[in-house]
Structure formats: C-alpha cells, structure tokens
N, CA, C and O atoms as a GROMACS GRO file, in nm:
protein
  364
    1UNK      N    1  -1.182   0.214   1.762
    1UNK     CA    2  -1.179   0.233   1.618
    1UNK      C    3  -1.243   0.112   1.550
    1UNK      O    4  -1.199   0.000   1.576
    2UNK      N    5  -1.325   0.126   1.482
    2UNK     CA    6  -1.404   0.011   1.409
    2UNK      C    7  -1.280  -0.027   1.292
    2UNK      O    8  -1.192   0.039   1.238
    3UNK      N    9  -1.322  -0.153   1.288
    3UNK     CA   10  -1.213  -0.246   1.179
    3UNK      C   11  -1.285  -0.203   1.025
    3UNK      O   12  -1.406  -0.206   0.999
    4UNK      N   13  -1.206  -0.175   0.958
    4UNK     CA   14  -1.278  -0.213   0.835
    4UNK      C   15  -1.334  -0.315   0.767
    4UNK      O   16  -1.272  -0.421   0.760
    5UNK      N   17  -1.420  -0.304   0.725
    5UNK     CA   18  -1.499  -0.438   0.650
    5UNK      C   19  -1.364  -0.575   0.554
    5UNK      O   20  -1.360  -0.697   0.570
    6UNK      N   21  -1.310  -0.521   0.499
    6UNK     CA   22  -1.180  -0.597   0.421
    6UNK      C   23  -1.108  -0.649   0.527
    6UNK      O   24  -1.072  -0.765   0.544
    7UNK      N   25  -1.090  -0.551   0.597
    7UNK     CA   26  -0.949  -0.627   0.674
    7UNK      C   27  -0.992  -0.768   0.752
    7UNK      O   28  -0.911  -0.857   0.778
    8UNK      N   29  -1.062  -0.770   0.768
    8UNK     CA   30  -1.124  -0.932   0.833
    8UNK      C   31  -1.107  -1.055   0.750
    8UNK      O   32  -1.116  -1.171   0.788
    9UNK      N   33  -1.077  -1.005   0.617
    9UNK     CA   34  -1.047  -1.104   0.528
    9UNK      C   35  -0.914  -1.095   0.495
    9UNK      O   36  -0.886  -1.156   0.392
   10UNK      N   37  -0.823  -1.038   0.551
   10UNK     CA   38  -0.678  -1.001   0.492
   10UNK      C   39  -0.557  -1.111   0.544
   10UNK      O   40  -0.537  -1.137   0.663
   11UNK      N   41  -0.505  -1.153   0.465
   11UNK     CA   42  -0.406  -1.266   0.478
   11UNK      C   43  -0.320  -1.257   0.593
   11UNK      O   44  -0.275  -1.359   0.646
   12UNK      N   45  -0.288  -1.114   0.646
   12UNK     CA   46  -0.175  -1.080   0.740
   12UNK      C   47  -0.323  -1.058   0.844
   12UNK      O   48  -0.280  -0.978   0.927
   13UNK      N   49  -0.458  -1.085   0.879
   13UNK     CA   50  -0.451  -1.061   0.999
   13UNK      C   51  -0.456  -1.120   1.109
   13UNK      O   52  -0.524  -1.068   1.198
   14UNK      N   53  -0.377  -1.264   1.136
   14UNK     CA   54  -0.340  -1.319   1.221
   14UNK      C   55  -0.187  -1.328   1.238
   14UNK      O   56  -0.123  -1.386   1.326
   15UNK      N   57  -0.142  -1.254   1.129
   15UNK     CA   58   0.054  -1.212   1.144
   15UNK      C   59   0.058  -1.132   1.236
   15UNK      O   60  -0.030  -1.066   1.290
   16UNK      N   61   0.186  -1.143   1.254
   16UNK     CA   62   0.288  -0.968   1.352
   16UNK      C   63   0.286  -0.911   1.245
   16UNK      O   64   0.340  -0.943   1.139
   17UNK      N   65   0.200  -0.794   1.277
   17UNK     CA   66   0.233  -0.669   1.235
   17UNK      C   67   0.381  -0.601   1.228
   17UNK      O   68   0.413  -0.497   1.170
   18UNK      N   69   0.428  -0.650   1.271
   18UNK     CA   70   0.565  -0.620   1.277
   18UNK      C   71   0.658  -0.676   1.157
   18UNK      O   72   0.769  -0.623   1.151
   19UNK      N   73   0.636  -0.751   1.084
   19UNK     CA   74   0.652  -0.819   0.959
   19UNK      C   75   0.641  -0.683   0.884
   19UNK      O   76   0.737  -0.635   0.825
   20UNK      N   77   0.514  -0.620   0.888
   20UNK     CA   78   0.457  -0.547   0.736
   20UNK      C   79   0.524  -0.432   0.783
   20UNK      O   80   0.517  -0.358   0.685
   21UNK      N   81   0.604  -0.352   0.898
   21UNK     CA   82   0.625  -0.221   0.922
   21UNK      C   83   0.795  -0.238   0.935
   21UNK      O   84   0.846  -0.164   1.018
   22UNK      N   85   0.859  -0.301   0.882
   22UNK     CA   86   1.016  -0.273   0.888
   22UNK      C   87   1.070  -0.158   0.969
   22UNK      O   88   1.010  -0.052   0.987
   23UNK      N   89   1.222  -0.198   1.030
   23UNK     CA   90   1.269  -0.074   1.056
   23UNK      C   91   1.283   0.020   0.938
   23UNK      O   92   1.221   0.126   0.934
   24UNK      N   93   1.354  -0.014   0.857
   24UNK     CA   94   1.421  -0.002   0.694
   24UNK      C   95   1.359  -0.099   0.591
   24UNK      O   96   1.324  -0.213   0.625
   25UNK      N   97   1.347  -0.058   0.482
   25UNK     CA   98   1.296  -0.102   0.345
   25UNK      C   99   1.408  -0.136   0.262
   25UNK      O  100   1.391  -0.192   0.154
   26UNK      N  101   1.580  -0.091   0.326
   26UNK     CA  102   1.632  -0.157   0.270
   26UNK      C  103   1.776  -0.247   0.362
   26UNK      O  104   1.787  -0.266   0.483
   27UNK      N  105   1.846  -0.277   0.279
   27UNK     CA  106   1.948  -0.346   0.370
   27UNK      C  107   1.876  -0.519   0.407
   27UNK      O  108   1.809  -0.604   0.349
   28UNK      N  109   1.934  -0.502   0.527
   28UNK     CA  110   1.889  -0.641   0.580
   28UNK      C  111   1.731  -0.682   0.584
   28UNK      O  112   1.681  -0.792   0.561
   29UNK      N  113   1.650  -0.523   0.632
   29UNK     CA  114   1.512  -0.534   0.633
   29UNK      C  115   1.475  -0.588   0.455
   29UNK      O  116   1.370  -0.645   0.424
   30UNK      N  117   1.541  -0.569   0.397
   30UNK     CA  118   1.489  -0.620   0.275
   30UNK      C  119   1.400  -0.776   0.271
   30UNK      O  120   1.290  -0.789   0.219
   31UNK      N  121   1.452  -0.847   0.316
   31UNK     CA  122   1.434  -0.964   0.320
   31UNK      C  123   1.231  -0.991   0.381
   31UNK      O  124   1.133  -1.059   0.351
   32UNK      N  125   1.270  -0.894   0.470
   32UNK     CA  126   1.143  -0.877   0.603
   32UNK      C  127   1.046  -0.804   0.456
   32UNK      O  128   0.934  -0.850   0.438
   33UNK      N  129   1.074  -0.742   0.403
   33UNK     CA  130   1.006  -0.686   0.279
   33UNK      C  131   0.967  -0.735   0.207
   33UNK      O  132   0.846  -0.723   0.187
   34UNK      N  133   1.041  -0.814   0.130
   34UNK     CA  134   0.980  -0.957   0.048
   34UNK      C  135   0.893  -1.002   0.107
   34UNK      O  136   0.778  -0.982   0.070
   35UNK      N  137   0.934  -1.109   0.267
   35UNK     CA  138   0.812  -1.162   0.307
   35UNK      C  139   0.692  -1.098   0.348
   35UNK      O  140   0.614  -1.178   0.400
   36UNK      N  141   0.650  -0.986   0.343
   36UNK     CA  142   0.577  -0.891   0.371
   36UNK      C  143   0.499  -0.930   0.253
   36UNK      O  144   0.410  -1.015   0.255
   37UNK      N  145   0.545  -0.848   0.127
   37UNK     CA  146   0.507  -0.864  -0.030
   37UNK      C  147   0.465  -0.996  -0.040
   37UNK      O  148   0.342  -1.001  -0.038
   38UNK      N  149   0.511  -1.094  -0.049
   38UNK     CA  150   0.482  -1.240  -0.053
   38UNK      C  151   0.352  -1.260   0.022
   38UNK      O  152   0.265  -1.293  -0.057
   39UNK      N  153   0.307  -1.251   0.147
   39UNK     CA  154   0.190  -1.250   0.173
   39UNK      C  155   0.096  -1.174   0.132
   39UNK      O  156  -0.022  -1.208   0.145
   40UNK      N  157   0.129  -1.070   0.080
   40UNK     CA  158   0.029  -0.993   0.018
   40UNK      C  159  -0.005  -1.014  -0.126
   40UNK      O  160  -0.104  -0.967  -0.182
   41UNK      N  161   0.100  -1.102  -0.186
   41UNK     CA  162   0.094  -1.123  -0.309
   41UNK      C  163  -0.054  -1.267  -0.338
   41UNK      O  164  -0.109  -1.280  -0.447
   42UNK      N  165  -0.084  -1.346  -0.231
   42UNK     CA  166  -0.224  -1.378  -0.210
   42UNK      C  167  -0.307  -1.356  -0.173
   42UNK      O  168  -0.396  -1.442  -0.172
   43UNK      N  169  -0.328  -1.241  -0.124
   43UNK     CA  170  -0.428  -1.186  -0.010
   43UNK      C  171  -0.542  -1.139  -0.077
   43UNK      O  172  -0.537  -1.063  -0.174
   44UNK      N  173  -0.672  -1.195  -0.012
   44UNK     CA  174  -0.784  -1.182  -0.149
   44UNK      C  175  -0.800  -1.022  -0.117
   44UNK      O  176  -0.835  -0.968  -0.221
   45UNK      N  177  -0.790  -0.942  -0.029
   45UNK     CA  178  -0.804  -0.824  -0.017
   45UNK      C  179  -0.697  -0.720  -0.046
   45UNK      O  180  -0.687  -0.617   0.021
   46UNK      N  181  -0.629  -0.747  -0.132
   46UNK     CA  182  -0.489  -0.656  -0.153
   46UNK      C  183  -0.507  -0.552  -0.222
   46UNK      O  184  -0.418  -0.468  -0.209
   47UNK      N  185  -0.629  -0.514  -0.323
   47UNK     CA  186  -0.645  -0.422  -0.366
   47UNK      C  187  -0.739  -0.293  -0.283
   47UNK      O  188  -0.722  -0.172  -0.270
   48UNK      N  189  -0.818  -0.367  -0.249
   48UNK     CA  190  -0.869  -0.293  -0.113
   48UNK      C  191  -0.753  -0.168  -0.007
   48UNK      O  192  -0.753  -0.050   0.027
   49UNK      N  193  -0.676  -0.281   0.010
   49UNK     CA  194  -0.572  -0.195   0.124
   49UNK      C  195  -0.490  -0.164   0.042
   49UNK      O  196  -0.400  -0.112   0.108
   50UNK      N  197  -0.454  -0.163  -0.099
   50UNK     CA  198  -0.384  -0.107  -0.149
   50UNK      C  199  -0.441   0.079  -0.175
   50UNK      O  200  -0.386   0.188  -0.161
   51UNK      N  201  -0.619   0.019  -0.230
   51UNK     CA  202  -0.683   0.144  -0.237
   51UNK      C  203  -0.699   0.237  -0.088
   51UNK      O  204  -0.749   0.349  -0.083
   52UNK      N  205  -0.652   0.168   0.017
   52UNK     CA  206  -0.693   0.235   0.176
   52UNK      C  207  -0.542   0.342   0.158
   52UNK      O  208  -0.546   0.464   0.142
   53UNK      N  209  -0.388   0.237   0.169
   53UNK     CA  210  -0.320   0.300   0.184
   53UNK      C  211  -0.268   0.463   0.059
   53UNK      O  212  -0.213   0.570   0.085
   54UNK      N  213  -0.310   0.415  -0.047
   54UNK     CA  214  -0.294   0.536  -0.128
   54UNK      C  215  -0.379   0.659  -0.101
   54UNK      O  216  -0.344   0.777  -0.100
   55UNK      N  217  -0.546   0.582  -0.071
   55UNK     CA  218  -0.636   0.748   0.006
   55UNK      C  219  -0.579   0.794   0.113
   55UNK      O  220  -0.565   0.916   0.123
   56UNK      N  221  -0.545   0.732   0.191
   56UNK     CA  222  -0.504   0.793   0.353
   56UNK      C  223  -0.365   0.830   0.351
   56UNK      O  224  -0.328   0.895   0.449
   57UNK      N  225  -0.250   0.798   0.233
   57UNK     CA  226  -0.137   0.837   0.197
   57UNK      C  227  -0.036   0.758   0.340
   57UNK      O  228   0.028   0.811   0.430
   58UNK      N  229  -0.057   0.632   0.311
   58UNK     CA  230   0.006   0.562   0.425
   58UNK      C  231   0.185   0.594   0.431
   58UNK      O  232   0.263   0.572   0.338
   59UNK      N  233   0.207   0.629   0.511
   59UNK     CA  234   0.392   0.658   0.435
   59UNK      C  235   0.462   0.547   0.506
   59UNK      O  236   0.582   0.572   0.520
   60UNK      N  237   0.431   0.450   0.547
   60UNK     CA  238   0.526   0.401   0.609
   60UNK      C  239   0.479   0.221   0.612
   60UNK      O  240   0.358   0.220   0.589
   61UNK      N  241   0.513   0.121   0.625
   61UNK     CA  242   0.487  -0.043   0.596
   61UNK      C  243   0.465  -0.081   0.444
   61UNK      O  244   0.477  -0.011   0.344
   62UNK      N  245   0.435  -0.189   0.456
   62UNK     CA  246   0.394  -0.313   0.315
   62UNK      C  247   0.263  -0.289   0.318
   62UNK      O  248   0.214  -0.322   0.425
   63UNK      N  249   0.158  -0.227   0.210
   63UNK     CA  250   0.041  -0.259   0.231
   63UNK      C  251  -0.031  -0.231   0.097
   63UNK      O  252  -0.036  -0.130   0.027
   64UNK      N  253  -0.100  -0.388   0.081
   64UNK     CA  254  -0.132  -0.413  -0.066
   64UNK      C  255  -0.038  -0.429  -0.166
   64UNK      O  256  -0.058  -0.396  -0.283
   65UNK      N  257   0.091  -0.491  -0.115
   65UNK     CA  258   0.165  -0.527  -0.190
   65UNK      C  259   0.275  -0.407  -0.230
   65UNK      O  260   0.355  -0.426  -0.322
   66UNK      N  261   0.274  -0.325  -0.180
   66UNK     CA  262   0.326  -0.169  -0.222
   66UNK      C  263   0.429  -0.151  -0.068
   66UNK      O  264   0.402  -0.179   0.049
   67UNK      N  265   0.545  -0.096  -0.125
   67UNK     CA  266   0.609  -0.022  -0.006
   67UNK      C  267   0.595   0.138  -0.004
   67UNK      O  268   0.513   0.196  -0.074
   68UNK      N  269   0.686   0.203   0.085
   68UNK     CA  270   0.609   0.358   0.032
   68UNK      C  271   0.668   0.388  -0.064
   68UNK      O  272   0.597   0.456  -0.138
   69UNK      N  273   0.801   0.365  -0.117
   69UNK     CA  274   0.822   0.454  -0.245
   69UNK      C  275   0.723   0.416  -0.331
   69UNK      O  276   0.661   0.512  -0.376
   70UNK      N  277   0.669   0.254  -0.388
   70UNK     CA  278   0.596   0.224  -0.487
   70UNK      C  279   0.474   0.317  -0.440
   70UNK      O  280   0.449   0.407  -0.519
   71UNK      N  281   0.400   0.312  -0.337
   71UNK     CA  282   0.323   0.408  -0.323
   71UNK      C  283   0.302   0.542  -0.377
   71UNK      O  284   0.206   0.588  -0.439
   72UNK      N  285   0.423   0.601  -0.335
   72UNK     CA  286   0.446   0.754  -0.371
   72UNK      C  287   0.483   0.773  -0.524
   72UNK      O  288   0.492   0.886  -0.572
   73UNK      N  289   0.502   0.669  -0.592
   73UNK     CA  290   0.517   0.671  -0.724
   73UNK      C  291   0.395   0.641  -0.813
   73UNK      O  292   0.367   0.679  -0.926
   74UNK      N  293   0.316   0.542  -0.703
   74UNK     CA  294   0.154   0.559  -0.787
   74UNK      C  295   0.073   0.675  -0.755
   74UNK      O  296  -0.018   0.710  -0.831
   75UNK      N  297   0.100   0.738  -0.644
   75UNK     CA  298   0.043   0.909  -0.638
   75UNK      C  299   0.086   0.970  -0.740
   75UNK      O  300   0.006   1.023  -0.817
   76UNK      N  301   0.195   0.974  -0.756
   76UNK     CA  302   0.280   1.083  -0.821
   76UNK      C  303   0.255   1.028  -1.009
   76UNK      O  304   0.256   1.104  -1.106
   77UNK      N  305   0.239   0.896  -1.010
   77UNK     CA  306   0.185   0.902  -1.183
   77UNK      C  307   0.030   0.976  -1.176
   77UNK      O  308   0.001   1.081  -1.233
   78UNK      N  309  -0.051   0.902  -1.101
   78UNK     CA  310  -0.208   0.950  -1.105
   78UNK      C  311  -0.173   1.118  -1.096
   78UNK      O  312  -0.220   1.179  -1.193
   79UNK      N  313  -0.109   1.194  -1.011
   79UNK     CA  314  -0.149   1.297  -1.016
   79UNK      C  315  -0.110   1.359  -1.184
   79UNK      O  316  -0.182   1.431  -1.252
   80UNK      N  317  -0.004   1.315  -1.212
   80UNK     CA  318   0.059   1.365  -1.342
   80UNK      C  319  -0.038   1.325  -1.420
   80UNK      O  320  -0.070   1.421  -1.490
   81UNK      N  321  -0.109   1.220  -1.448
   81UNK     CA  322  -0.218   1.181  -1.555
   81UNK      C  323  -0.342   1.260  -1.551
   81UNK      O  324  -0.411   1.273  -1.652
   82UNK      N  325  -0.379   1.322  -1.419
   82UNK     CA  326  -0.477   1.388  -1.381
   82UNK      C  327  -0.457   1.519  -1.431
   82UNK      O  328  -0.547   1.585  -1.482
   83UNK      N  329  -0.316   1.565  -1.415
   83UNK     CA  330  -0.299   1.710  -1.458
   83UNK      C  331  -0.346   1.756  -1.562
   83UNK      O  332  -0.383   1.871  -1.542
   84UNK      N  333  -0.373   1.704  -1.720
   84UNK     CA  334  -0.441   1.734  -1.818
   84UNK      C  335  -0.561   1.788  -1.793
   84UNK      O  336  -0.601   1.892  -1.846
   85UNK      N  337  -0.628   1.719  -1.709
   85UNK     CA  338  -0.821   1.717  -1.702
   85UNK      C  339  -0.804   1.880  -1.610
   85UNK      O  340  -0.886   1.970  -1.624
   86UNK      N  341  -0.693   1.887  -1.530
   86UNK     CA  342  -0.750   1.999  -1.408
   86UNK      C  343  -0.757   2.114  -1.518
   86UNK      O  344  -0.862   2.177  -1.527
   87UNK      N  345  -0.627   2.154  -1.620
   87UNK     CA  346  -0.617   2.281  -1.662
   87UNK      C  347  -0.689   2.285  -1.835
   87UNK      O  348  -0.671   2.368  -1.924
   88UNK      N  349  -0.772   2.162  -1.831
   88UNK     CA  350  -0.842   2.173  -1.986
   88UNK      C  351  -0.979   2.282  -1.970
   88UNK      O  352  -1.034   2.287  -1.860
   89UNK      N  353  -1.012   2.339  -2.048
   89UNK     CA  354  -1.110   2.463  -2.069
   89UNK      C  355  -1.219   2.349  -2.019
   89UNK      O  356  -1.220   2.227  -2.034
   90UNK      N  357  -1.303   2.433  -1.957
   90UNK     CA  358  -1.448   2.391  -1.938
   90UNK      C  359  -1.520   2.387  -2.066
   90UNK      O  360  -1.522   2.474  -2.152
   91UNK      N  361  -1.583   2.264  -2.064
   91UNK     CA  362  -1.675   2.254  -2.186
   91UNK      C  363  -1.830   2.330  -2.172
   91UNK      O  364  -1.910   2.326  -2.266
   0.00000   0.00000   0.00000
C-alpha cells in the first residue's frame, strides 16, 4: 500500500499507533485520548488526515484531532447543511 504524501510529515509517525486507536474513548482510555489529541493538536498535517478520515469515514482512532463521535458529528452537520442544495429546483 503506498503511504500517502501527508503522512510522512505527520507528528504521530514515529509514535505507537497504539496511542491513536484506544480500546475505549471513554473511561480510563480517556486519558490515552487526550494524549492522542494533544499530538495532533501540533501536527502540521492535521487537516489533511482530518480531511482523509471524514472521506474514507474512519470509525474508529484519533485522527486529525477528531475521535469518531466528533467525526460522525461533522458528517452529520455537512450532510444537514448540504440538504438544502440537494432538494432546491434546478435553475
């Protein structure tokens, strides 16, 4: 699988991956969550993998600063904002 162009620049890629994929998002893993977020909160590429994990609908780790609910909640506004444009009359 070829690497993506961004990720070579990404703050976590000499971390454990195991950091960014929790068992749980909450409870004790919380903590493991923060530090997850915290590295991503400098990462010159965070919008990048933020834009990877929302196209590919990542459901599961820290990526771009997002866990999955924040994820599934920026799908779920975009689609609602989008809904206007789908059912407006053709011009």
């Amino acid at each position: 699988m070829m690497m993506l162009d961004w990720t070579r620049r990404a703050a976590c890629l000499d971390l454990d991956p195991e950091l960014f994929f929790p068992i749980s998002m909450e409870g004790p893993s919380q903590s493991q969550v923060e530090r997850a977020k915290h590295v991503c909160g400098g990462c010159p590429v965070r919008e990048p993998c933020l834009e990877y994990a929302l196209t590919t609908r990542q459901a599961y780790g820290v990526w771009g600063g997002t866990d999955p609910a924040q994820r599934r909640e920026l799908v779920s506004r975009h689609d609602r904002e989008a809904e206007p444009a789908r059912h407006s009359p053709a011009a």
